[in-house]
Every structure is written in C-alpha cells, then in structure tokens.
C-alpha positions as CSV (number, residue, x, y, z in Angstrom):
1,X,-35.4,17.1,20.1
2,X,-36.2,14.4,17.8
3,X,-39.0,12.5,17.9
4,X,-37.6,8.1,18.7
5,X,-41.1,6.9,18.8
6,X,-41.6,8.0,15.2
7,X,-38.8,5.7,13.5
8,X,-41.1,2.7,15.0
9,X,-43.7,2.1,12.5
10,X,-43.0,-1.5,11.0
11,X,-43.8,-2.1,6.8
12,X,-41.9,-5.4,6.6
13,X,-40.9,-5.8,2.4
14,X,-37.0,-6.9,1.8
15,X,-34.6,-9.0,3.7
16,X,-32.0,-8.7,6.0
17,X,-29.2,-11.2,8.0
18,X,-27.1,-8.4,10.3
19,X,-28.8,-8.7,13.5
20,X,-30.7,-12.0,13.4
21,X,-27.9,-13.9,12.1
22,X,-25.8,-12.7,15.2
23,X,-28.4,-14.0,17.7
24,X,-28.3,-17.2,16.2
25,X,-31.0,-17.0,13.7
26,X,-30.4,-18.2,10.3
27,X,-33.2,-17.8,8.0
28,X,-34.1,-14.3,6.5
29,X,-36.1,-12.5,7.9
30,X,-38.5,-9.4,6.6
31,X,-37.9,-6.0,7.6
32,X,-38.4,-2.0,6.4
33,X,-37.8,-1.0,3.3
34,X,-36.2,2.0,4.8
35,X,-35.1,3.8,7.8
36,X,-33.0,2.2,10.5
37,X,-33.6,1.2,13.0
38,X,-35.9,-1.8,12.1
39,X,-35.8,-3.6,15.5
40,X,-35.9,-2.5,18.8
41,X,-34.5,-3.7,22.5
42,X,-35.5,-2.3,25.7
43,X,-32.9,-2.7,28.1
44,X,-32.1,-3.1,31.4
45,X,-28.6,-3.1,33.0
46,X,-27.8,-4.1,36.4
47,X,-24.0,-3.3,37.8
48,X,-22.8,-5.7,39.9
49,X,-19.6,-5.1,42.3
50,X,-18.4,-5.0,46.0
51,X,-17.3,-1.9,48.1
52,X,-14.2,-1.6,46.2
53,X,-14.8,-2.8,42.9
54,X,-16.7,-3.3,39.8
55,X,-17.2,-7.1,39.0
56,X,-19.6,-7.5,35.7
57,X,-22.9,-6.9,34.5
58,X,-26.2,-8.9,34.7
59,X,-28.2,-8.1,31.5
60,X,-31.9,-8.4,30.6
61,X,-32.8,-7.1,27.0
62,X,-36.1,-7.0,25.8
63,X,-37.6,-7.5,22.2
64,X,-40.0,-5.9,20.2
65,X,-42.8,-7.9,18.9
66,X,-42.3,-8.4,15.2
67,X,-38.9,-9.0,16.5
68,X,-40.0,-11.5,19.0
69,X,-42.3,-13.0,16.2
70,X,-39.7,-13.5,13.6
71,X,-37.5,-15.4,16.6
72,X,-39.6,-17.9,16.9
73,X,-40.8,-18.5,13.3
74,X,-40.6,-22.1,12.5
75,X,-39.2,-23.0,16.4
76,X,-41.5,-25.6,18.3
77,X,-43.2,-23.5,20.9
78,X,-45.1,-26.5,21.8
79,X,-45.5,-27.1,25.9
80,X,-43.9,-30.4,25.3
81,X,-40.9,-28.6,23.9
82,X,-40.8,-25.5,24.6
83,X,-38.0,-25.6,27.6
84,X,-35.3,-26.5,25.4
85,X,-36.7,-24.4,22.4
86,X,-35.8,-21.6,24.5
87,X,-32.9,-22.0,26.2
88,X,-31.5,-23.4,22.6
89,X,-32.0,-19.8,21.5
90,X,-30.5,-18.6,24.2
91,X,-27.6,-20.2,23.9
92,X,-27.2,-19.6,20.0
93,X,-27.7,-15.6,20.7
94,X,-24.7,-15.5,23.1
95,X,-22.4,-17.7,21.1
96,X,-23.0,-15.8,18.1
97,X,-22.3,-12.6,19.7
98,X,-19.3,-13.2,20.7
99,X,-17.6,-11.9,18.0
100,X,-19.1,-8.3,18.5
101,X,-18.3,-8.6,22.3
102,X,-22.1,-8.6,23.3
103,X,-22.6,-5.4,21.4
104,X,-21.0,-4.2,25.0
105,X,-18.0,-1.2,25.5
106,X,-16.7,-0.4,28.8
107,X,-13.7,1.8,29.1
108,X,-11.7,3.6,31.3
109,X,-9.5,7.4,30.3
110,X,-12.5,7.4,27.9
111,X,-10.9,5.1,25.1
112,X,-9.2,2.6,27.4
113,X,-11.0,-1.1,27.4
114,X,-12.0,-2.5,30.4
115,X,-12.5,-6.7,29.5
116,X,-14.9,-9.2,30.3
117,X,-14.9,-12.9,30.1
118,X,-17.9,-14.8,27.9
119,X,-21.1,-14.4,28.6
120,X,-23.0,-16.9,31.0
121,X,-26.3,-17.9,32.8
122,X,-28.2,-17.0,29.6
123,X,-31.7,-17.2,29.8
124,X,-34.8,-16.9,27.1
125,X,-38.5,-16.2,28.0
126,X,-41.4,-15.1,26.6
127,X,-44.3,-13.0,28.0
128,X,-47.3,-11.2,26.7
129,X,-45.6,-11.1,22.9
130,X,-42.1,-10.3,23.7
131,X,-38.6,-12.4,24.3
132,X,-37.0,-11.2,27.1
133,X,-32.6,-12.4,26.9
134,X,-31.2,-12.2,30.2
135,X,-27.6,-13.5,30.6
136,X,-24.7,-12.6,32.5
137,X,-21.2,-10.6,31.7
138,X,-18.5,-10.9,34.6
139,X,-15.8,-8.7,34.4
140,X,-11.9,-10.2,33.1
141,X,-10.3,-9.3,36.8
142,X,-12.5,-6.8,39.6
143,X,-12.0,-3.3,38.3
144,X,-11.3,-1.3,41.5
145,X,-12.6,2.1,41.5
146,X,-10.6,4.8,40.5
147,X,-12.9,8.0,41.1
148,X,-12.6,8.9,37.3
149,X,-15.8,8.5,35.0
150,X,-16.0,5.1,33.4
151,X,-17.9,4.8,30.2
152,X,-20.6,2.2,29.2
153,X,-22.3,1.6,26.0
154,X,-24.4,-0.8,24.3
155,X,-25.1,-1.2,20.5
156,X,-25.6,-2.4,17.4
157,X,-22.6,-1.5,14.9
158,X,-24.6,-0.6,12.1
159,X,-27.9,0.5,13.6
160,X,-30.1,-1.9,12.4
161,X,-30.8,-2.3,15.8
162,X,-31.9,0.5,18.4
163,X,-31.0,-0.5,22.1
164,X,-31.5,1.6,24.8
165,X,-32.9,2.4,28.4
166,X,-36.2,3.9,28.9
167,X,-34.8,5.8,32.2
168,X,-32.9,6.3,34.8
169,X,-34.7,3.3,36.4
170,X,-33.3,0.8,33.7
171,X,-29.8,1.1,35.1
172,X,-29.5,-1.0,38.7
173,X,-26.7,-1.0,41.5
174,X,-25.8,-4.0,43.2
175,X,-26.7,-2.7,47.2
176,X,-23.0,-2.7,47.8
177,X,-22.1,-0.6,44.6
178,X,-25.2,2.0,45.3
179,X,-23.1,3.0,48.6
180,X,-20.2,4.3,46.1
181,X,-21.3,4.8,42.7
182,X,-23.2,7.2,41.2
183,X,-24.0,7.4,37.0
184,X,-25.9,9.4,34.6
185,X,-26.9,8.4,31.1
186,X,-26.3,11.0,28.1
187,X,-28.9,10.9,25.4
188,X,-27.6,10.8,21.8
189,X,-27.5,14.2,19.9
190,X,-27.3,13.1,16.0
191,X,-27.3,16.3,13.5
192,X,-30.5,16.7,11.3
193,X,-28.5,15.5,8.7
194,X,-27.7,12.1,10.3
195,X,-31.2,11.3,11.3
196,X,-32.3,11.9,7.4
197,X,-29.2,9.4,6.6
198,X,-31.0,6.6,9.4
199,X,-34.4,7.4,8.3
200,X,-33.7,7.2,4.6
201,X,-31.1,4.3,4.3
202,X,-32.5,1.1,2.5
203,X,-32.3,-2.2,4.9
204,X,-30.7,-3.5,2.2
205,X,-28.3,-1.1,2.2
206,X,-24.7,-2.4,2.9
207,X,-24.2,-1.9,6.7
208,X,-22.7,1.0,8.0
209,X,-20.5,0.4,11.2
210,X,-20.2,4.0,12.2
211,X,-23.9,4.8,12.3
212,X,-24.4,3.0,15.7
213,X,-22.6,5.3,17.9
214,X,-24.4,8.4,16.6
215,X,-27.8,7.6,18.1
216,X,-26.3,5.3,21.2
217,X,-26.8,6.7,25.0
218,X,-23.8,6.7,26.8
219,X,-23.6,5.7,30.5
220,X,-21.0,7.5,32.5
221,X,-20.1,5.8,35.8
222,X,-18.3,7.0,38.9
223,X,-17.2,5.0,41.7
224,X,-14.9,6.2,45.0
C-alpha cells in the first residue's frame, strides 16, 4: 500500500491560485515544486437526518499548517480584530466554493445526484497552528431512505488538495440516523503509475480535473 504520509514534506518555491483562490484567497501563494498534493485537510463529516430520512451534512474541515499560515498572511489577527477577521474568511471560503459545489458529491444508483442547498452557519477558528472551517450543507428536499447504498465524496478536482478522514471515527451519525444507517469508507487504490503522475507533476502544472477522484475515499451509505 502506498505510503500518504510521504507526499507530506513541504519545499515551498513557485506559485499557485487553484485552491486558495476558491476559498476566497486572492494573493499567490508558495507551494511545491512538485508532487500533488501540496495542501492537506483533515476532515470530519457528521450526517444529519431523522428516522426516515437524510437531511444534510454539518462539516468541519481542518487545515494543515503552512496552509493555515498562508490563510492568514497579511489578515489582522489582532484581538481587537480578530472576530470579524475570521468570520470574513469564512464567509469568502463558502461563497467561492460555490461554483465547485463545496468540493461535495452525493449520489444515488451510483451516478444519480442527490442536491443540496448553499452552504450555511460557516464558522472559522484557529487553534494550536491550524484553521479549522466548519459550516453547514442541508440537503435540497429530505432524501428518504431507500435501502440502496448511497455514495459520498469529498474533493479537490485537480488534487492540489488531499482531503480525507483519518478513520472510521471522522464520519458521525445524527443519534436518530445511527438507529438506521450503517457506512463504510473505501480507501483509494491509484495504480503505481498514477501515483508517479501525482508525485512528479509540477504545481505549476496546468490543473488536471480527473486526477482527484483517483486518490479520493469514497463513503458508501446505507439507510432502511
């Protein structure tokens, strides 16, 4: 199996807008000069729903350090200001991902969409080096279970970010949900030859969109 831990060695040299310009940052910002990824977010998910339904997602996504550093470059962090600092981030990260639907795909018969409305209740703290987003993604209508797997992912297109659960333990069930859903979260099984293509690809390198779903965990759901 390979080895996740070793892709995270940081040698900041070139530039790069992909990911920080989404999340509402934007200046340029240093990063590898090669392999993806170059930033990394530790997730955790938490399902929310009743006894017959699945109603959104609450979110809570946290940031590397040099990732975490580069956010608040140039920000006032000062006590005086810092309240609004970060909730101005906040805001700016969940209006400009938007457009890539919160880097969020839940579907149904495998390729089937199941929507959501815009993301809310978005939140930015820091702790101990790293800024932790939390925000909110209710569901278009209540999906009511249908005893088929449903299929979760979150990621970054092009890979420039890695975003993933540590465990088992990063996935929660509302206490209503927990009585009828069970899940189980497949790792990613790239080829040798696409890890040498992440590892080896310049960050200035023009973005590929189909590199994301080869190193992505997938989340299969079942509810009855």
């Amino acid at each position: 199996m390979f080895d996740w831990s070793s892709l995270r060695v940081f040698t900041p040299v070139v530039s790069h807008r992909s990911w920080f310009t989404l999340i509402g940052l934007l200046a340029l910002m240093p990063t590898l000069a090669k392999a993806h990824p170059h930033s990394w977010v530790d997730m955790v998910t938490q399902i929310n729903g009743n006894d017959h339904a699945i109603t959104g997602f609450s979110m809570t996504w946290e940031f590397d350090p040099m990732t975490t550093a580069y956010l608040f470059d140039g920000e006032d962090m000062s006590k005086e200001h810092r309240k609004k600092t970060l909730q101005k981030l906040a805001d700016n990260m969940i209006k400009n991902m938007l457009s890539t639907h919160y880097f969020t795909y839940f579907y149904q018969h495998k390729t089937t969409p199941i929507r959501y409305k815009t993301a809310r209740n978005a939140v930015l703290t820091t702790k101990r080096g790293k800024a932790t987003l939390k925000f909110d993604l209710p569901l278009t209508k209540p999906f009511t279970f249908i005893n088929e797997p449903l299929k979760f992912l979150i990621f970054d297109p092009t890979y420039y970010v890695d975003m993933s659960w540590k465990g088992r333990d990063s996935i929660k069930l509302s206490p209503q949900l927990a009585k009828h859903c069970q899940y189980k979260i497949i790792a990613p099984n790239p080829t040798p030859k696409e890890v040498a293509y992440a590892t080896n690809l310049p960050a200035d390198a023009d973005p590929d969109n189909s590199l994301g779903q080869l190193f992505t965990q997938q989340l299969n759901l079942t509810c009855h």
